[in-house]
C-alpha positions in Angstrom: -8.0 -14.8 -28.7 -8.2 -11.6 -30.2 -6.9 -8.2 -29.7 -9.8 -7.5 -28.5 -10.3 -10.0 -25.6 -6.3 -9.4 -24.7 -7.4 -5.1 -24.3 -10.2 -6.6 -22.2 -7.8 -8.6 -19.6 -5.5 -6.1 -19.8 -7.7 -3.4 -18.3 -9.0 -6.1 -15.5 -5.6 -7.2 -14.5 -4.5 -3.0 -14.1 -8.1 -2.5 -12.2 -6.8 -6.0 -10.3 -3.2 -4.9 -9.3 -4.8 -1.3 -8.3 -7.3 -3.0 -5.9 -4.9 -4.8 -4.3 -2.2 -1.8 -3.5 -5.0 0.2 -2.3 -5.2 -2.9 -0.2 -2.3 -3.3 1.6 -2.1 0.8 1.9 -5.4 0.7 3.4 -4.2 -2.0 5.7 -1.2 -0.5 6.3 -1.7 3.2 6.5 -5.4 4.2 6.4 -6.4 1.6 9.2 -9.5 2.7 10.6 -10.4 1.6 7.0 -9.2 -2.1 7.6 -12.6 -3.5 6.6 -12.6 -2.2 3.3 -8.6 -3.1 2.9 -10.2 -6.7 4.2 -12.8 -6.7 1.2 -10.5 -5.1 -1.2 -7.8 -7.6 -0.7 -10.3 -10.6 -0.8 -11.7 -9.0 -3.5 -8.7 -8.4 -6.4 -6.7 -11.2 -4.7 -8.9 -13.2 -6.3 -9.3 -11.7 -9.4 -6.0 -11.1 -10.0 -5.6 -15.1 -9.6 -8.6 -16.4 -11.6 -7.1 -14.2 -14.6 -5.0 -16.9 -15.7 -7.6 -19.1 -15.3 -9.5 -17.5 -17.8 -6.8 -17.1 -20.5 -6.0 -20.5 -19.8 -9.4 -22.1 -20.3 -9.8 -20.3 -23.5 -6.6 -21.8 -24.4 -7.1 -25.3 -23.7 -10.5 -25.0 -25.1 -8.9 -24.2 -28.5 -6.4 -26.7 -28.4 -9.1 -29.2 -27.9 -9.3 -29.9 -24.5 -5.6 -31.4 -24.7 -4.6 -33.5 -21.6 -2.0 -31.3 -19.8 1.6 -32.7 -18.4 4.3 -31.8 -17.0 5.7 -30.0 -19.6 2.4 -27.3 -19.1 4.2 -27.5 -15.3 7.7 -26.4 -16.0 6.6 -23.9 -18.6 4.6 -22.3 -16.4 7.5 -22.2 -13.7 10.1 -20.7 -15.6 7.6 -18.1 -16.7 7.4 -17.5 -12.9 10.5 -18.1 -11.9 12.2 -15.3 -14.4 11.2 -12.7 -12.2 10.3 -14.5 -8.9 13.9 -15.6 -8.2 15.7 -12.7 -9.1 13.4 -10.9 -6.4 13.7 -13.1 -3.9 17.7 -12.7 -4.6 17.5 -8.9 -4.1 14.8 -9.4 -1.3 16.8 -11.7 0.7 20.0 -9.1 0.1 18.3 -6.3 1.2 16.8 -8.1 4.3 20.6 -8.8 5.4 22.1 -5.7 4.8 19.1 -3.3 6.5 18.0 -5.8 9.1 20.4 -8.6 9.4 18.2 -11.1 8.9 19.3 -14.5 7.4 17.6 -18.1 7.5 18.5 -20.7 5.1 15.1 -21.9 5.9 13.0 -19.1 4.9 15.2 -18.8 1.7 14.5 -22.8 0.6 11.2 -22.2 1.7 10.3 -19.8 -0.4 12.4 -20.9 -3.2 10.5 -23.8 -3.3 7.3 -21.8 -3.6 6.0 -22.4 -0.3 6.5 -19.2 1.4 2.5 -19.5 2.6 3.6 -21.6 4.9 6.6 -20.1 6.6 6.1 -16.0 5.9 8.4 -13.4 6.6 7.2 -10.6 8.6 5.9 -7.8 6.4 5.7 -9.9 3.2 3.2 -12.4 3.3 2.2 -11.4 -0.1 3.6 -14.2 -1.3 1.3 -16.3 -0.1 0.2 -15.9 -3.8 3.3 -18.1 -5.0 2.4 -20.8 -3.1 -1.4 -20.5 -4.2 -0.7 -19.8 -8.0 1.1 -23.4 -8.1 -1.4 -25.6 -6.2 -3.5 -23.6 -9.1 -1.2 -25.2 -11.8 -1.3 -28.2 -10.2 -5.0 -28.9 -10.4 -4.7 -27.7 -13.4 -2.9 -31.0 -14.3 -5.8 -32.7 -12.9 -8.8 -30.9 -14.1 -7.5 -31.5 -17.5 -7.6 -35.3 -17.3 -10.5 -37.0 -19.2 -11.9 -38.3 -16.0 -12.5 -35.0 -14.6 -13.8 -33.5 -17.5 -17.2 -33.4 -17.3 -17.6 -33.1 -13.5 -21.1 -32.3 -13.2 -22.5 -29.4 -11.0 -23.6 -31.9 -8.2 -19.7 -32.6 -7.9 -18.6 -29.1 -7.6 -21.5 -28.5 -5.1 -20.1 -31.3 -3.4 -16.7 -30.0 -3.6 -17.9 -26.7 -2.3 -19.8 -28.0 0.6 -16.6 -30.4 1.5 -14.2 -27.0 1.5 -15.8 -25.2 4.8 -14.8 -27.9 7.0 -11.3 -28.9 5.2 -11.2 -24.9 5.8 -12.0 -24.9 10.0 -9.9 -28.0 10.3 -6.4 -26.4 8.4 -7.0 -23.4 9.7 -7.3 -24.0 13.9 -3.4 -25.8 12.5 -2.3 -22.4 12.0 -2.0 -23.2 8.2 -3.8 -21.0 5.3 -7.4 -23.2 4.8 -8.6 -20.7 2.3 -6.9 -22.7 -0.4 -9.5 -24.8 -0.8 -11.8 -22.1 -1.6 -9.5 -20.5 -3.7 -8.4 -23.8 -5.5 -12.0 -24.9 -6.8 -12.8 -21.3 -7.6 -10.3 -21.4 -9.9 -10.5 -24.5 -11.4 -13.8 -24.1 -11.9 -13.5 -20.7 -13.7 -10.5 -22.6 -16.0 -13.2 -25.4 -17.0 -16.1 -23.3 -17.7 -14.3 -20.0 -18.8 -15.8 -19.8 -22.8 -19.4 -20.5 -20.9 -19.0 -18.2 -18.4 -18.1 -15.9 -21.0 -20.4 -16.3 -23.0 -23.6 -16.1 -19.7 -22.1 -12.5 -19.3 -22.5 -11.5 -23.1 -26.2 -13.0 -23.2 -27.4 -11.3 -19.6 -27.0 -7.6 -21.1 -25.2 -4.3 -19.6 -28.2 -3.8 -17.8 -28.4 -7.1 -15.8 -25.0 -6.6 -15.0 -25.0 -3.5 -13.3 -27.5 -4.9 -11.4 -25.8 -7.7 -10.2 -22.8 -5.8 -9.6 -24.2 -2.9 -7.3 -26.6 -5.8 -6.0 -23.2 -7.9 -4.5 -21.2 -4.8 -4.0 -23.9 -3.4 -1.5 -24.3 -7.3 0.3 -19.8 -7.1 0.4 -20.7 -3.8 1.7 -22.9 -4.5 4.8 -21.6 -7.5 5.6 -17.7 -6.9 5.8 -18.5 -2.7 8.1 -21.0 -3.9 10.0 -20.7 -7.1 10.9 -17.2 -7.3 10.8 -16.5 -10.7 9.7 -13.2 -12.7 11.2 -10.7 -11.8 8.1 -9.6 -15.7 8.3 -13.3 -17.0 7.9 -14.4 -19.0 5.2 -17.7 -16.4 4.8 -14.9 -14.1 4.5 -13.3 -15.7 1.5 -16.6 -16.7 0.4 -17.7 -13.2 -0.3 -14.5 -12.3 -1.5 -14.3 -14.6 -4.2 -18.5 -14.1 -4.9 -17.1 -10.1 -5.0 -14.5 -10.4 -7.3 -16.4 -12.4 -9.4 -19.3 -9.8 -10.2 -16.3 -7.3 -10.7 -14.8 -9.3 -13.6 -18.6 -9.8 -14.8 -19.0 -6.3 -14.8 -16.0 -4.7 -15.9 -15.9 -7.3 -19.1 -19.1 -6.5 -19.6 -18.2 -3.0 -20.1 -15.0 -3.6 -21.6 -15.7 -5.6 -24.8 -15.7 -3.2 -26.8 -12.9 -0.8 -25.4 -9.6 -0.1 -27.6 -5.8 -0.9 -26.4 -3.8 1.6 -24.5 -0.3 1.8 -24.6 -0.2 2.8 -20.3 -3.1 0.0 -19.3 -0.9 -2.8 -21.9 2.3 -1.2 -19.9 1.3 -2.2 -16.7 -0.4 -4.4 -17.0 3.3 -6.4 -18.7 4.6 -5.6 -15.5 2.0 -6.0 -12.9 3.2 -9.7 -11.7 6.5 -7.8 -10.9 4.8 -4.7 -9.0 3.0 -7.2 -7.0 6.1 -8.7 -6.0 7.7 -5.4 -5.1 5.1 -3.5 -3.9 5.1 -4.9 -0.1 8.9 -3.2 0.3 7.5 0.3 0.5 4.6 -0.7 3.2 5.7 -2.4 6.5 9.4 -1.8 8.0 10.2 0.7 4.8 6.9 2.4 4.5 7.2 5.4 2.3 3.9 6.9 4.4 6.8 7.2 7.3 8.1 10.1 5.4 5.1 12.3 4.2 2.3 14.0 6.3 0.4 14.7 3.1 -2.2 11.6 2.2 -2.5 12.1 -1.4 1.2 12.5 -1.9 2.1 9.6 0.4 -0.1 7.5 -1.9 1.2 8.6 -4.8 4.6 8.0 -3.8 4.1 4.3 -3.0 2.1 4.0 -6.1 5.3 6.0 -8.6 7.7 3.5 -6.6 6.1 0.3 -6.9 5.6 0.6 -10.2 8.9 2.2 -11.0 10.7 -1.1 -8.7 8.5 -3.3 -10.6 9.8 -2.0 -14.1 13.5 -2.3 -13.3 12.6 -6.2 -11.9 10.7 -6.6 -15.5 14.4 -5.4 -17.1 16.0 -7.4 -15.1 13.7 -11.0 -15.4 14.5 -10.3 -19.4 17.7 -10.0 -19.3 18.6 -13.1 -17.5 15.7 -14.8 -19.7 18.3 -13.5 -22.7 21.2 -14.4 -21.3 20.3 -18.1 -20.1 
């Protein structure tokens, strides 16, 4: 991959982490807005995910389709785990000295990347732990020979089979939409160089079409007809959504030259995500400012700010150890 390409993602992962903190501000703040938090969340949630998918694809495609292992597994855990743990340290700290609160469940729980399962109030962001290693998992099994050249019928299949697995998780009280989320993202890591390519040939014009065409449909659907935000149509459109966004935006993109911000944050935007729930919730800065634009601003400054210092910190233990 190219400078290029890397300029490319870098300005979709930025675009990606933005989405998502308008988000959760919409969600928590501006809440006669919740549908569009709804779409916006379903929307770069997604994006943000399949990211890796991409990068990965193209990387296993130049490598010659090499059968992944464990090794891919625990390589892509400490990457993780650099920054994840030391959160989740300070996390945890903070929730005992402000709140009092303390379970040895919650803490193995999440150390063992399952926190989808057993949330903490006011951070179920990190639903995206859990999700990002099932991801890596199937990555495992995608890679094999035997799965190779699934065929379309197969995915269909696998598609099709995903609204029911989703219904029957789901009325369990456990988070369905993996499935959704799980084949969309394989499927972008085994076809990423073609998919690539389809928006190259389809032109600029073709995809502004299809982006204002899908936008509008997200649009409709999510204010007027107000869709259950657990539904599989929910998820559905998100993913279809975030899709014609990464379409679109590399589309426009191809060309576009490095900057030194967008490359900045978009080093640290795993560890803004992780921070970023602290000032909404129990400790939202939007608490302490009447003015909109500054409240926003403030949340936005912090996260990133939070996010940096986590960065130094994930280093430096990465140096030390």
């Amino acid at each position: 991959m190219g400078k290029e390409r890397l300029a490319e993602f870098d300005y979709i992962r930025v675009v990606s982490l933005v989405g998502i903190l308008v988000c959760h501000s919409l969600l928590d703040y501006w809440t006669s807005y919740e549908w569009l938090g709804r779409l916006f969340g379903m929307t770069f949630n997604f994006l943000f995910l399949i990211l890796s998918a991409f990068l990965f694809g193209m990387s296993w495609e130049a490598k010659g389709y090499p059968v992944e292992n464990g090794d891919f597994l625990k390589k892509r855990m400490y990457k993780l785990s650099r920054s994840y743990y030391p959160y989740l340290a300070l996390l945890f700290l903070l929730l005992y000295l402000s709140e009092g609160f303390f379970s040895i469940r919650k803490i193995a729980s999440h150390a063992l990347y399952l926190p989808w399962f057993d949330k903490i109030e006011g951070y179920g962001h990190l639903w995206f732990m859990t999700m990002i290693m099932l991801c890596y998992v199937g990555c495992l099994v995608v890679t094999r020979e035997s799965f190779r050249n699934l065929s379309v019928r197969v995915w269909l299949i696998m598609i099709v089979a995903s609204i029911p697995l989703d219904y029957v998780v789901s009325i369990k009280g456990l988070p369905g939409y993996i499935f959704p989320y799980l084949i969309g993202y394989l499927f972008v890591l085994r076809y990423s160089r073609k998919i690539l390519e389809l928006v190259r040939r389809i032109g600029t014009v073709a995809n502004i079409v299809q982006f204002i065409s899908v936008v509008t449909l997200n649009y409709i659907v999510f204010s007027c007809y107000k869709l259950d935000p657990y539904s599989f149509m929910s998820y559905f459109m998100g993913i279809l959504q975030a899709i014609s966004v990464f379409c679109f935006m590399y589309n426009m993109l191809r060309n576009a030259s490095g900057s030194r911000i967008v490359v900045f944050i978009s080093g640290i935007s795993f560890e803004v995500y992780l921070v970023h729930e602290f000032f909404l919730g129990h400790h939202s800065v939007y608490r302490y400012f009447n003015e909109p634009v500054l409240s926003v601003i403030m949340f936005v400054a912090l996260s990133v700010l939070t996010g940096y210092l986590l960065h130094l910190i994930s280093n430096a233990l990465a140096r030390r150890c």
